[in-house]
N, C-alpha and C positions, 0 to 999 in steps of 0.2 A: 504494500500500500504506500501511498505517497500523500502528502499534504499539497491541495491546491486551494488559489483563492482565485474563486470566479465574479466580476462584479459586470455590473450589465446595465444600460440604461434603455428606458424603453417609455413610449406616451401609453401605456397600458400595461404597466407591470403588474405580474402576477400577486397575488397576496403572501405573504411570509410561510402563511400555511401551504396554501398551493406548492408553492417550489420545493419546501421540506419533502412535503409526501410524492414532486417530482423526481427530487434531488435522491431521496431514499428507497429509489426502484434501481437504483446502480450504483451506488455507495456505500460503504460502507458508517457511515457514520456523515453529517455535514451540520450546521448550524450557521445562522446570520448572526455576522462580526460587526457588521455595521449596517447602513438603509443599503441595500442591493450590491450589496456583498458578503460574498460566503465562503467562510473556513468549509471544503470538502476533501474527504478521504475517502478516494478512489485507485485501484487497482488496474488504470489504464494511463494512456498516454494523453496529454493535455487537450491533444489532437482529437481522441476518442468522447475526451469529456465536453470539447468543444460540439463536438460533432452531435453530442447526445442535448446538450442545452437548446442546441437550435431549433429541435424539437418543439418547446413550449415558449419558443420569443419566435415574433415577425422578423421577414427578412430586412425589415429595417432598423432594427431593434441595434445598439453598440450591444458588444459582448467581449471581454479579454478574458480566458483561461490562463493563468501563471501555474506552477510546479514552484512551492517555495521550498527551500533548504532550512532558511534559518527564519525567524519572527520574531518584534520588539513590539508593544502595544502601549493604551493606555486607552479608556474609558469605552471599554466597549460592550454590546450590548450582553456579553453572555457573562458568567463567572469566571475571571481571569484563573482561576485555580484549577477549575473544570478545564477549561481550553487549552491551557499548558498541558495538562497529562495528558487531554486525546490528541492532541498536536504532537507529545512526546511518542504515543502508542501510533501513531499511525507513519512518524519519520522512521 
């Protein structure tokens, strides 16, 4: 598994909930770090997770898939303590 953060801008973005129960039909784990972006832990190529998002956004929709290595935070929306161990479990 690998840690990515996918963020996406869209004039019709999905609900938090929506993306969760999108995001968790190929993931193993994902939550939102901030407004439409998301810490996801996936077992494919950036490429693959790209390819699977475009699914549920318009082809006009922005979308960037990153592979992070490393992450520094500060005030985000989920429990930094939480986030660090599945960010740790899933590099």
């Amino acid at each position: 598994m690998a840690n990515f953060i996918v963020a996406y801008k869209c004039d019709a973005a999905p609900t938090p909930e929506r993306m969760d129960a999108f995001l968790t039909m190929r993931a193993d784990n994902c939550v939102q770090i901030i407004p439409n972006v998301w810490w996801v832990d996936f077992g494919g190529t950036a490429t693959e997770l790209r390819n699977w998002m475009q699914r549920i956004l318009n082809a006009d929709d922005l979308l960037v898939v990153i592979e992070a290595k490393n992450a520094a935070w500060t005030g985000i929306l989920v429990d930094s303590d939480i986030f660090a161990h599945a960010w740790d479990q899933a590099a």
